[in-house]
N, C-alpha and C positions, 0 to 999 in steps of 0.2 A: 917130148923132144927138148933137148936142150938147146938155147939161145943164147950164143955170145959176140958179142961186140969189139970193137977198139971205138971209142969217142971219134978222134979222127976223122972216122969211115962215114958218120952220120948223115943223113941227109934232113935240112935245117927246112924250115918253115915259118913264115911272118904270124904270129899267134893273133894280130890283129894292129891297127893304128898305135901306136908307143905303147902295146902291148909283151914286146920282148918276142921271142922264134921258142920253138918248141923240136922233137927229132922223137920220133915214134920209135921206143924201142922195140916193146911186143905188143901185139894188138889179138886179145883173145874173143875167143867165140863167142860170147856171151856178150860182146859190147862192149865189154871193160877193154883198158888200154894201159901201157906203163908207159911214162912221157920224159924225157928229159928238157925241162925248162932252163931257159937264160934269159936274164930281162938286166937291164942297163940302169943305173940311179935313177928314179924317180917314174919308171913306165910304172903301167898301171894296168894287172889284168882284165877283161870284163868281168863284170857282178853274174854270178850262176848259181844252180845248184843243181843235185844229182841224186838220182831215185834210191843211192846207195854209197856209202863213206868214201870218201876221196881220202887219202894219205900225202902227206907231203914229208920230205928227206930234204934238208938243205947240206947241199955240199961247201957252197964257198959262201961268202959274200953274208948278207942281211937280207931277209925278206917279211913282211912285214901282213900278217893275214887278220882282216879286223883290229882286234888292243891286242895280240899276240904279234912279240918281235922274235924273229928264230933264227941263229946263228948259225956257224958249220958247225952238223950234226943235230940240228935242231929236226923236231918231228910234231909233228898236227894231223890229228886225223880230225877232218869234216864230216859229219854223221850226218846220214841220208835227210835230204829238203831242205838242209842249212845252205842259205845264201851267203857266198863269201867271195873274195878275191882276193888276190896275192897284186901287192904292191911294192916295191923295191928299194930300199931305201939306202943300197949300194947295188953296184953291179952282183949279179949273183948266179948260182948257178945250182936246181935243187931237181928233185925227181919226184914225181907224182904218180899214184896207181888209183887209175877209177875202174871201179866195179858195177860200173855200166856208161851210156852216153851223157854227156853233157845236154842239160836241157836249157 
């Protein structure tokens, strides 16, 4: 099946304390999930990691994962058990695909 969107239409969620909102694009069978993130200068995600690669897409802004800074069009894949988090170092706005739950 195919899934499409407008931004717009999204329905937004607090991702945690000055952690920035999140908006559940697709949410597949297996666990995994595709996320649209927005966090504000200087939030700060929690510290996680995941049984299987996280991918990150930065569309606007600066976002800043461990000593990696990734701009618009910037990409990072997180490889299964690596602890990391996404930190803001402008307002920003990027997309993420996990291939399983957040632990």
């Amino acid at each position: 099946m195919v899934v499409a969107m407008n931004v717009d239409g999204l329905q937004w969620h607090a991702a945690g304390e000055n952690a920035g909102s999140f908006a559940v694009l697709r949410a597949g069978e297996a666990g995994g999930v595709s996320v649209l993130n927005r966090m504000r200068a200087g939030e700060v995600g929690d510290l996680h990691a995941h049984d299987a690669p996280e991918e990150l897409i930065v569309m606007a802004g600066t976002v800043r994962v461990g000593d990696v800074v990734l701009g618009p069009g910037g990409y990072l894949c997180a490889p299964a058990g690596t602890t990391h988090q996404a930190v803001a170092e402008s307002d920003c706005l990027f997309a993420t695909v996990l291939h399983d739950a957040v632990r």
